[in-house]
LUMZAVO-653457 format. One record per residue: residue number from 1; x, y, z of N, C-alpha, C in turn. Coordinates in steps of 0.02 Angstrom, whole numbers. Example, Ala and Ser with C-alpha at 12.3 -4.5 7.8 and 13.67 -1.06 7.14 Angstrom:
BEGIN
+-----+--------+--------+--------+--------+--------+--------+--------+--------+--------+
!  nr !   n.xx !   n.yy !   n.zz !  ca.xx !  ca.yy !  ca.zz !   c.xx !   c.yy !   c.zz !
+-----+--------+--------+--------+--------+--------+--------+--------+--------+--------+
!   1 !    660 !   -284 !    390 !    615 !   -225 !    390 !    660 !   -165 !    390 !
!   2 !    642 !   -112 !    354 !    684 !    -53 !    357 !    645 !      2 !    394 !
+-----+--------+--------+--------+--------+--------+--------+--------+--------+--------+
END
This chain:
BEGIN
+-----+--------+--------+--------+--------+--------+--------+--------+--------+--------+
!  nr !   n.xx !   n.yy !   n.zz !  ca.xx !  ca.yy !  ca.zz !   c.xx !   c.yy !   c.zz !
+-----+--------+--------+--------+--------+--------+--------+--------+--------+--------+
!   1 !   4114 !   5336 !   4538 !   4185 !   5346 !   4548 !   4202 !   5419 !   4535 !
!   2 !   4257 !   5437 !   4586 !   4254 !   5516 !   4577 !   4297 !   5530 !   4503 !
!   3 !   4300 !   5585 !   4450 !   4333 !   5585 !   4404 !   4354 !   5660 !   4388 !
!   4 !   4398 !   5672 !   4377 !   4424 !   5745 !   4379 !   4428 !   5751 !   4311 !
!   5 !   4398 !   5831 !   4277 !   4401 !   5837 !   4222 !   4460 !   5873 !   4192 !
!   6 !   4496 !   5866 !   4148 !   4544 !   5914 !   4096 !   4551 !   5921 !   4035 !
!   7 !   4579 !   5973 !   4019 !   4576 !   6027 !   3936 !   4587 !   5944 !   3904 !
!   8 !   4565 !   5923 !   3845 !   4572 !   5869 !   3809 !   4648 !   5859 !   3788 !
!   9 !   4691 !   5941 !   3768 !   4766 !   5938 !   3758 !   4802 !   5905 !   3803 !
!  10 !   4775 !   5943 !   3855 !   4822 !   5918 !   3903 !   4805 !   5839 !   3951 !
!  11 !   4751 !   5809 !   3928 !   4730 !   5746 !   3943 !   4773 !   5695 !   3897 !
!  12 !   4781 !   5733 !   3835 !   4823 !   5680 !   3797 !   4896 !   5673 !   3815 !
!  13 !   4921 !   5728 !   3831 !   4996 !   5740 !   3864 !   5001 !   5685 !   3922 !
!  14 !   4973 !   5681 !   3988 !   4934 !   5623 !   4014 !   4938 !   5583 !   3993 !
!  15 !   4908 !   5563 !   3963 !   4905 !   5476 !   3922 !   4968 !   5467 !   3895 !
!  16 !   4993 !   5532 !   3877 !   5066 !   5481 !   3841 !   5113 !   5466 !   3894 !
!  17 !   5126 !   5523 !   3938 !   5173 !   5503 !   4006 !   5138 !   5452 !   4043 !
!  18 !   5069 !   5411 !   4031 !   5064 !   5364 !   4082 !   5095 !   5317 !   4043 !
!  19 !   5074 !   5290 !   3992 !   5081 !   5261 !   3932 !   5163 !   5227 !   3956 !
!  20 !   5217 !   5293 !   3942 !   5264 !   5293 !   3981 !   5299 !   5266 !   4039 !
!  21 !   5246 !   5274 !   4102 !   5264 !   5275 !   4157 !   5240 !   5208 !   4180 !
!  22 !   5182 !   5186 !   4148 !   5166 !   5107 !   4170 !   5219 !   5063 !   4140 !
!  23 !   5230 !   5066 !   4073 !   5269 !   5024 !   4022 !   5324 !   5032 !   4061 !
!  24 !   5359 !   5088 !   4108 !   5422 !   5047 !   4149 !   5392 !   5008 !   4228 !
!  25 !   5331 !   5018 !   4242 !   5301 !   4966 !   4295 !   5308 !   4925 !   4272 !
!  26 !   5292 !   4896 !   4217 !   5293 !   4825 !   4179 !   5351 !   4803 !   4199 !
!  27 !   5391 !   4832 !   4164 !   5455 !   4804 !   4165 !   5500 !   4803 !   4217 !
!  28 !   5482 !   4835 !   4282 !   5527 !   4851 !   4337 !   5468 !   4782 !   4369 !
!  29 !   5400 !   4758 !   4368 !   5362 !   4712 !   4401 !   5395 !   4644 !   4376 !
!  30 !   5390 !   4651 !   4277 !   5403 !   4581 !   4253 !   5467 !   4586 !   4276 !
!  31 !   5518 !   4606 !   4295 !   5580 !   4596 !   4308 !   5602 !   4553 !   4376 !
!  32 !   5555 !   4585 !   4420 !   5557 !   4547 !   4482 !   5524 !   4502 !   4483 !
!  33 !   5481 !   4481 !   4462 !   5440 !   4410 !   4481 !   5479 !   4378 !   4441 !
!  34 !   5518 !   4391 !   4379 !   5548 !   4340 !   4346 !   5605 !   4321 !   4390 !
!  35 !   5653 !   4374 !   4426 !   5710 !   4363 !   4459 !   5691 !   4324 !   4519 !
!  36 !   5622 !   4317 !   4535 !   5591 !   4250 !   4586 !   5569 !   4195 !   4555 !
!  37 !   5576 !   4188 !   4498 !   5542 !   4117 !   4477 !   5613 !   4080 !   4466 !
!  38 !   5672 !   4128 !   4418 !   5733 !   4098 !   4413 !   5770 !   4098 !   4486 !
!  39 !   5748 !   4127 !   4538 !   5782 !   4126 !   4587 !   5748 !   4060 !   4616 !
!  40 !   5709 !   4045 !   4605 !   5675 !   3964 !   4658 !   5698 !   3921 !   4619 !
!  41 !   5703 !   3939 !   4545 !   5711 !   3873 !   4524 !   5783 !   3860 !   4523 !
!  42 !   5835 !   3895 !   4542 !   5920 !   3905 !   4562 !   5936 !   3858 !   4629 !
!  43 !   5875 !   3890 !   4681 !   5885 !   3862 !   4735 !   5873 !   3806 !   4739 !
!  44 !   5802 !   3769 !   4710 !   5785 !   3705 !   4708 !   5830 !   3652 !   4653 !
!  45 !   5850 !   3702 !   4594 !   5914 !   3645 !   4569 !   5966 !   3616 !   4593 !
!  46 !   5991 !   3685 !   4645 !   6041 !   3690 !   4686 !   6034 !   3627 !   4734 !
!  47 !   6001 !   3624 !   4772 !   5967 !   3582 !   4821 !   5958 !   3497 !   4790 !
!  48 !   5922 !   3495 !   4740 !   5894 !   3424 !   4711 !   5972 !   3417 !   4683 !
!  49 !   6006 !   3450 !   4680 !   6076 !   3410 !   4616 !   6125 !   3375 !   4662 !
!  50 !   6128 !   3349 !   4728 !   6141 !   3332 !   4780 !   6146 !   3324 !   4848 !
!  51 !   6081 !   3273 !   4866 !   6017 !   3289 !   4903 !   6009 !   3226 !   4943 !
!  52 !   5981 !   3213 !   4996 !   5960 !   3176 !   5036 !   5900 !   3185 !   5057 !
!  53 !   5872 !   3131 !   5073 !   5789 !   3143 !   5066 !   5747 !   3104 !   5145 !
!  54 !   5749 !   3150 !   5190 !   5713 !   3121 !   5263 !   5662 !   3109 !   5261 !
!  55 !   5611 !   3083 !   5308 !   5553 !   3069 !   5325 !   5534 !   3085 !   5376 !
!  56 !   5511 !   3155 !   5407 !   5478 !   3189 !   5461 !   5436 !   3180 !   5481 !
!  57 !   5412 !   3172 !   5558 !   5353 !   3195 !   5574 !   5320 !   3259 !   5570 !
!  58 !   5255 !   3277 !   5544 !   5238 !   3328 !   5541 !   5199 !   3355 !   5597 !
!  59 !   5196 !   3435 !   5640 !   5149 !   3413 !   5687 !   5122 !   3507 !   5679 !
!  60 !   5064 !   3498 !   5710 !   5014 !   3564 !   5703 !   5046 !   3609 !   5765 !
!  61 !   5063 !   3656 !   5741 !   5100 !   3704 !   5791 !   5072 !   3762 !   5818 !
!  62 !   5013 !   3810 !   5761 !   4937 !   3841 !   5774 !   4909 !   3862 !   5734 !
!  63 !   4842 !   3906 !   5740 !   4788 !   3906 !   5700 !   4778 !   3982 !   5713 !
!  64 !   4787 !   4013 !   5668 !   4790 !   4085 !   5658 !   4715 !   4084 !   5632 !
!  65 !   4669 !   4137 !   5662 !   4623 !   4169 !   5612 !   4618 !   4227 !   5573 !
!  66 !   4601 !   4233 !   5497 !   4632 !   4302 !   5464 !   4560 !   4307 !   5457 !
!  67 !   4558 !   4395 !   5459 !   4494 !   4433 !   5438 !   4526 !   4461 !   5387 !
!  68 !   4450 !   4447 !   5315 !   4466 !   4491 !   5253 !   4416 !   4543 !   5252 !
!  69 !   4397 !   4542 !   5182 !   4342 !   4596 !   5158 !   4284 !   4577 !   5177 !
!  70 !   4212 !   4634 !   5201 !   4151 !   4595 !   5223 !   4151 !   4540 !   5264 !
!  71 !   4170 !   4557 !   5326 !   4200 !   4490 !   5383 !   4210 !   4432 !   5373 !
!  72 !   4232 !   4417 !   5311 !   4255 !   4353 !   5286 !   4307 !   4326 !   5343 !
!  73 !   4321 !   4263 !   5370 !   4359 !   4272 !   5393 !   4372 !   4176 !   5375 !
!  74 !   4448 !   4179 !   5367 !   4490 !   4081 !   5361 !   4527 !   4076 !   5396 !
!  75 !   4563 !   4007 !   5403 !   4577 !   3990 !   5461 !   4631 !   3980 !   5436 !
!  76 !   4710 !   3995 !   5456 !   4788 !   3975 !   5427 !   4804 !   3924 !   5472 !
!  77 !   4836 !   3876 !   5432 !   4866 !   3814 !   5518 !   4939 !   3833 !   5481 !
!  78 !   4972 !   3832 !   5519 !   5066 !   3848 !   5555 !   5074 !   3747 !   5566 !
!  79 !   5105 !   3739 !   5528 !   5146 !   3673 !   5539 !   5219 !   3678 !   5530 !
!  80 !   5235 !   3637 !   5579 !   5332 !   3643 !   5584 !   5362 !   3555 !   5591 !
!  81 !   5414 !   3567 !   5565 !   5452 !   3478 !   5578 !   5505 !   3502 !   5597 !
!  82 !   5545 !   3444 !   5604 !   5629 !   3481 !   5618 !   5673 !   3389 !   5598 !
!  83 !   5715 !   3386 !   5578 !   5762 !   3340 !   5585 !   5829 !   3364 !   5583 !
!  84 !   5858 !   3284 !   5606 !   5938 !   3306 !   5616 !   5976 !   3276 !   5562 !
!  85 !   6033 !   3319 !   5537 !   6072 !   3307 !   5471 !   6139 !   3342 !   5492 !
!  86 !   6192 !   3302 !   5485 !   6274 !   3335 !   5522 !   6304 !   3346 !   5586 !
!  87 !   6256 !   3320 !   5619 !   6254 !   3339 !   5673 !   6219 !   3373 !   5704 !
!  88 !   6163 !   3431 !   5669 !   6138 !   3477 !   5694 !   6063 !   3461 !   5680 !
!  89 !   6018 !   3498 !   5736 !   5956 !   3495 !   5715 !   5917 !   3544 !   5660 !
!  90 !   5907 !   3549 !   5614 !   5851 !   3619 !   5556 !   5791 !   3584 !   5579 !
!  91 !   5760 !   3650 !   5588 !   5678 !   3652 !   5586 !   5653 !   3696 !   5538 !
!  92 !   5588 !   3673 !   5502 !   5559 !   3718 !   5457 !   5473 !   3700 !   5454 !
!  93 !   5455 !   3750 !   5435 !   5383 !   3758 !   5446 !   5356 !   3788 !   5385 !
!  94 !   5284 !   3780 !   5373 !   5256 !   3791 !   5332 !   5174 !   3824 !   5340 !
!  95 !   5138 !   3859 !   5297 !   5081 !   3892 !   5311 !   5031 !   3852 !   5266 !
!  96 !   4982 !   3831 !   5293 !   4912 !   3828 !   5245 !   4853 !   3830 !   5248 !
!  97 !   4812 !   3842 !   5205 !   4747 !   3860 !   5209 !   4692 !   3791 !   5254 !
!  98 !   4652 !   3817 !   5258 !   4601 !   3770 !   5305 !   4587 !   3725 !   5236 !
!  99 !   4564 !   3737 !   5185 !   4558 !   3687 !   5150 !   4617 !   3637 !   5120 !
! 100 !   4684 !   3665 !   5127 !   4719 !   3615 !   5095 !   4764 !   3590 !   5141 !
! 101 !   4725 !   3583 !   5217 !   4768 !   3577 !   5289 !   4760 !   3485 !   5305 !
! 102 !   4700 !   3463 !   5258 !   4686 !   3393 !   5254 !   4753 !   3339 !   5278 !
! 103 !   4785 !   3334 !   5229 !   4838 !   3304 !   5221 !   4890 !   3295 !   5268 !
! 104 !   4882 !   3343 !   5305 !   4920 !   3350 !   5360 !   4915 !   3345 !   5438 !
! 105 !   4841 !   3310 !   5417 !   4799 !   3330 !   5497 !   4813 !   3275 !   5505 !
! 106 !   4800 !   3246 !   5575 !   4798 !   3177 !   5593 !   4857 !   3140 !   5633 !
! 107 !   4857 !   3080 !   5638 !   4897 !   3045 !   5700 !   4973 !   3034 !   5643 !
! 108 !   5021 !   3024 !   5637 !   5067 !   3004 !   5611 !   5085 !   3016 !   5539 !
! 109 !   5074 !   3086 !   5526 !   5087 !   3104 !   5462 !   5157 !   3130 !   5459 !
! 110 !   5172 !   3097 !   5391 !   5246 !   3131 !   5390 !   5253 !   3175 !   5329 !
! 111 !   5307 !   3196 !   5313 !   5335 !   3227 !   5260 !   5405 !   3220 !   5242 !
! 112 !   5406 !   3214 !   5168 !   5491 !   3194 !   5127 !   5514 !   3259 !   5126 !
! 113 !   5555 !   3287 !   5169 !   5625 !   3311 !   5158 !   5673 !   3325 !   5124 !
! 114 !   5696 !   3361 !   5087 !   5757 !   3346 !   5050 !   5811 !   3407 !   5076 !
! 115 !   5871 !   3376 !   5085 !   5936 !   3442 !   5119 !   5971 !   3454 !   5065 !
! 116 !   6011 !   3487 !   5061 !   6074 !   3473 !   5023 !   6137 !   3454 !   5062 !
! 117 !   6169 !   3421 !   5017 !   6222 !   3359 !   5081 !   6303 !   3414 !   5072 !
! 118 !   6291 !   3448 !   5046 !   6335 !   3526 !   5048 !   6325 !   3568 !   5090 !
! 119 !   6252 !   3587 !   5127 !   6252 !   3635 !   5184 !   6170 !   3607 !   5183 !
! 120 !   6173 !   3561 !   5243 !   6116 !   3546 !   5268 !   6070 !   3590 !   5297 !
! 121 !   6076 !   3645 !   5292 !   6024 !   3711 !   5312 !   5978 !   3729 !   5264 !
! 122 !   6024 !   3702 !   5197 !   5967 !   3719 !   5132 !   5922 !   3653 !   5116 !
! 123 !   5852 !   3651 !   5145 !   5804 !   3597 !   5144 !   5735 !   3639 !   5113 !
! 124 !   5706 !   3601 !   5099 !   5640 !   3615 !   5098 !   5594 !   3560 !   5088 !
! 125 !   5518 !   3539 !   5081 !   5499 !   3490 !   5058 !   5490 !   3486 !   4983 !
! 126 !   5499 !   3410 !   4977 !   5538 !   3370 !   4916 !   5501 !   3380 !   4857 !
! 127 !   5425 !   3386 !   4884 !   5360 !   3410 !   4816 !   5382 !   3472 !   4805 !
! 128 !   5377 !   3524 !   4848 !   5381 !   3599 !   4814 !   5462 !   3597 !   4790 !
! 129 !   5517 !   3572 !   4814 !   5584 !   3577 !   4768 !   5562 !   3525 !   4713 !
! 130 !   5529 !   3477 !   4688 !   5526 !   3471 !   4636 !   5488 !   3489 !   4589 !
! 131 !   5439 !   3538 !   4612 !   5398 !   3564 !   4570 !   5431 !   3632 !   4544 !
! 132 !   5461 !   3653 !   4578 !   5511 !   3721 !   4574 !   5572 !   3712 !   4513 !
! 133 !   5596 !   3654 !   4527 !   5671 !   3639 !   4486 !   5658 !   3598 !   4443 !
! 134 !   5602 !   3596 !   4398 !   5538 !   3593 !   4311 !   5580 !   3642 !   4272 !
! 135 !   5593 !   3671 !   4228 !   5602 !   3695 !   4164 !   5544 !   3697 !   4140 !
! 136 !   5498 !   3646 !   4129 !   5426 !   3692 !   4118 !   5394 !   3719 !   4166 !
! 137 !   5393 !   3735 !   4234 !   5348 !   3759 !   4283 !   5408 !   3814 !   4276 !
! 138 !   5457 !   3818 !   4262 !   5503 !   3883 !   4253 !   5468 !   3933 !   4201 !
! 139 !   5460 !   3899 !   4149 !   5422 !   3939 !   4089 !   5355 !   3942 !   4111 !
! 140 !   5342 !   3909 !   4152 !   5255 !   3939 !   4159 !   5257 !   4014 !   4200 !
! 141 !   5299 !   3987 !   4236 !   5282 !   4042 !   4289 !   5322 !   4118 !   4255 !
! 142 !   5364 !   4112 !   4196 !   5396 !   4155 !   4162 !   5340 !   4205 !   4149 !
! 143 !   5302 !   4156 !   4097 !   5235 !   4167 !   4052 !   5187 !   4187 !   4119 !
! 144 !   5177 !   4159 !   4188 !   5132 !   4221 !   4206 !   5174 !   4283 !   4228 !
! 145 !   5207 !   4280 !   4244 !   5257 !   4350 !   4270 !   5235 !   4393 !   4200 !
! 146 !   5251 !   4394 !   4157 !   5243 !   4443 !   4098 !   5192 !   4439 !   4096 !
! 147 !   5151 !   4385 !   4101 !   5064 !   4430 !   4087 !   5024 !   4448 !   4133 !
! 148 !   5056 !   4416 !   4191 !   5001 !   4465 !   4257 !   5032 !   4557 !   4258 !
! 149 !   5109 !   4558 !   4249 !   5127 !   4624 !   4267 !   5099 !   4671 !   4183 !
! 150 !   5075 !   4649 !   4134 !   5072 !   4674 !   4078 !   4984 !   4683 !   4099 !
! 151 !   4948 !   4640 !   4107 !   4875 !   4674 !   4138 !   4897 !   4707 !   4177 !
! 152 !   4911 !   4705 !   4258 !   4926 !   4756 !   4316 !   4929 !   4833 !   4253 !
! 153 !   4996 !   4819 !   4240 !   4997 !   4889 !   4206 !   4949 !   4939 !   4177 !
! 154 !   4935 !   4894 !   4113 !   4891 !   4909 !   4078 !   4824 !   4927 !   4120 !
! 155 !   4774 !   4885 !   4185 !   4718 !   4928 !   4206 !   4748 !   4969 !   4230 !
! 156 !   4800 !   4999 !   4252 !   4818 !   5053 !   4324 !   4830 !   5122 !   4257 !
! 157 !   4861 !   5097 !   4193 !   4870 !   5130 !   4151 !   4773 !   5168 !   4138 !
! 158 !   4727 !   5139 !   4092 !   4678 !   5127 !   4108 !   4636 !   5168 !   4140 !
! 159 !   4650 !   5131 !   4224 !   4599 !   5180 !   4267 !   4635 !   5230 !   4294 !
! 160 !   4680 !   5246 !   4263 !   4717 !   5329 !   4276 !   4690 !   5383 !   4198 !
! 161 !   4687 !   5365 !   4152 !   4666 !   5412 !   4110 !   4591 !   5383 !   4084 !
! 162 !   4553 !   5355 !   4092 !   4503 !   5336 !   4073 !   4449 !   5352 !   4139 !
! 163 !   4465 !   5354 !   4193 !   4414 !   5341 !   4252 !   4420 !   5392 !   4295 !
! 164 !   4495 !   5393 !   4316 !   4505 !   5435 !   4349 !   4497 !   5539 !   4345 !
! 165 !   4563 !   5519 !   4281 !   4549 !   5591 !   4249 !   4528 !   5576 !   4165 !
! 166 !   4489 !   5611 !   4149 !   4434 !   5622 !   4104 !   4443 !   5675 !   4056 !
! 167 !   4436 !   5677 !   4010 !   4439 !   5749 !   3957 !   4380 !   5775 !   3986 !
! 168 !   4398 !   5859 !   3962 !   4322 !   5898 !   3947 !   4311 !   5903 !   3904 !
! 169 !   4232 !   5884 !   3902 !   4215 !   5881 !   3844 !   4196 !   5944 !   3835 !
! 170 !   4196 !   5966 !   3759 !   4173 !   6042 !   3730 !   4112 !   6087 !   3740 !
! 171 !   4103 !   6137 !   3780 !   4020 !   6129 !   3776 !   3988 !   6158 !   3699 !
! 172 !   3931 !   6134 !   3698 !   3891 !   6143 !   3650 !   3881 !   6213 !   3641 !
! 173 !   3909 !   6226 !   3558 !   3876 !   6307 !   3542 !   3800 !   6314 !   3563 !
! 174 !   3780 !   6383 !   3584 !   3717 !   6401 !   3575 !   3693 !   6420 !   3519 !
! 175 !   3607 !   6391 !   3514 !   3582 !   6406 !   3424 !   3565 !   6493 !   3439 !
! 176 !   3579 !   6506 !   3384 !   3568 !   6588 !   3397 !   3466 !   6564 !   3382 !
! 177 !   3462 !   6663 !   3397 !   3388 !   6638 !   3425 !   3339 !   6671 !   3332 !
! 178 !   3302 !   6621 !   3326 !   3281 !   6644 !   3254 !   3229 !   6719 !   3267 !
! 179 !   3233 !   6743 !   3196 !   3204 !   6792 !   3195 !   3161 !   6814 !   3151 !
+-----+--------+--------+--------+--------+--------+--------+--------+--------+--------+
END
């Protein structure tokens, strides 16, 4: 890894402004993932606190292939339903992996629904709004927000003064020459 060397003074000056400058990443990262965990779990309370609950057909709509790292490559399936509530038709769709596409494959599969009977536009399915609108899956996901953005920090903190830039080290006096 390439590593750039500097005066040890001024390496420490460094470390304290990263020190600094990550510790508000933390907090500008834990801030937002928290304002998404309380934000799902707003919407899904919102939603489950007076709710109606359909039974859709589910149907395969397509099959995306993604290339990753080292031509890895998986397969995404695109599934969509739609029902009618008020008069009007909502459709909504969902993404998943080739392995957890099981469930959904096949002749006559459905899925539970839930709207809100206040503005039938706000739906989603009934497992992920109730896994969302938990008080403990609220605190879990609290507890990873603060500790994934508190690692993040901390390596970027890390491999900026440890890897990246480097003290110099002192060179060695020369032994005078005996006589």
């Amino acid at each position: 890894m390439i590593s750039f060397k500097m005066k040890p003074e001024n390496h420490a000056i460094l470390s304290r402004w990263s020190k600094k400058f990550f510790f508000i990443v933390f907090v500008v990262a834990a801030g937002y993932l928290m304002f998404l965990g309380v934000d799902g779990y707003r919407q899904a309370s919102s939603i489950l606190g007076d709710h109606t609950v359909v039974t859709v057909p589910v149907e395969l709509v397509d099959i995306t292939e993604e290339r990753g790292r080292k031509g890895r490559t998986k397969l995404m399936y695109h599934f969509g339903y739609s029902f009618d509530a008020a008069g009007s038709t909502h459709e909504g769709a969902f993404t998943t992996s080739e392995s957890n596409a099981d469930p959904y494959m096949g002749e006559d599969v459905t899925l539970a629904i839930a709207y809100s009977n206040a503005d039938p536009s706000r739906f989603d399915r009934l497992e992920k709004l109730e896994g969302q609108a938990g008080l403990g899956s609220l605190a879990f996901r609290m507890l990873v927000a603060l500790l994934g953005a508190a690692f993040l920090a901390a390596v970027m903190h890390l491999l900026l003064v440890a890897k990246l830039i480097v003290p110099r080290q002192p060179a060695a006096p020369e032994a005078a020459p005996a006589a």
